[in-house]
C-alpha angles and dihedrals in degrees: 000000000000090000081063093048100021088164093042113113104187091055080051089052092049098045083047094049088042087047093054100044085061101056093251088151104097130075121339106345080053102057084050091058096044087056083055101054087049085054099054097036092066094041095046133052114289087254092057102041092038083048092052099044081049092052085050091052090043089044079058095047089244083137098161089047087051098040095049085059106057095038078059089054090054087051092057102028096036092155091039105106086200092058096052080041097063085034090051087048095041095063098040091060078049087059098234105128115178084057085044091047088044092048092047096049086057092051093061096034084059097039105060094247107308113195094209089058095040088053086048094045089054088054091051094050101051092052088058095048085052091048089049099052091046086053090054090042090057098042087059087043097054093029088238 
């Protein structure tokens, strides 16, 4: 696909974010990923080529590492939806769902609504809701 659109730099996203999915991040495949992200970080907007090098730390469940990188996109970006959006996800994938919900929530407060974020905020809080009855559940199971 990127040898059709070899300047196109959402093909290159997609192939990076499929890449990922896949658990094309070790050896290798990885290191072929990782040239990929280099190469569309220097081609996209900082957001979406930090976002994408996150999403390869958090493929490789180096969640803090991830995770550090898009809460210093918010820092930076801290009006930009996209950037609350990867945070939101990012810590999601973390699994660390109320900072994913809240992310999330400013996401859609800053982007005028968007349905795609608002879609992606329900899903993260209704994981949350689930962690936290299986909390409770466990605490009434261990008596803790």
């Amino acid at each position: 696909m990127l040898e059709l659109a070899p300047d196109d730099c959402h093909v290159l996203k997609r192939q990076i974010e499929t890449r990922c999915r896949m658990g094309l991040v070790w050896e290798k495949e990885g290191k072929q990923t990782k040239k990929m992200i280099d190469t569309a970080r220097q081609r996209m907007t900082t957001v979406e080529g930090l976002a994408l090098l996150a999403y390869y730390h958090i493929a490789r469940e180096e969640f803090a590492e991830g995770v550090k990188i898009l809460a210093r996109l918010t820092e930076e970006h801290p009006i930009n939806p996209k950037s609350w959006h990867s945070y939101g996800w990012g810590l999601f994938h973390a699994g660390q769902y109320q900072k994913a919900a809240s992310a999330m929530e400013t996401a859609y407060k800053l982007s005028g609504e968007d349905a795609q974020i608002y879609r992606d905020w329900c899903k993260i809080l209704q994981a949350a809701r689930q962690s936290q009855q299986r909390a409770k559940l466990q605490g009434r199971v261990t008596g803790v």
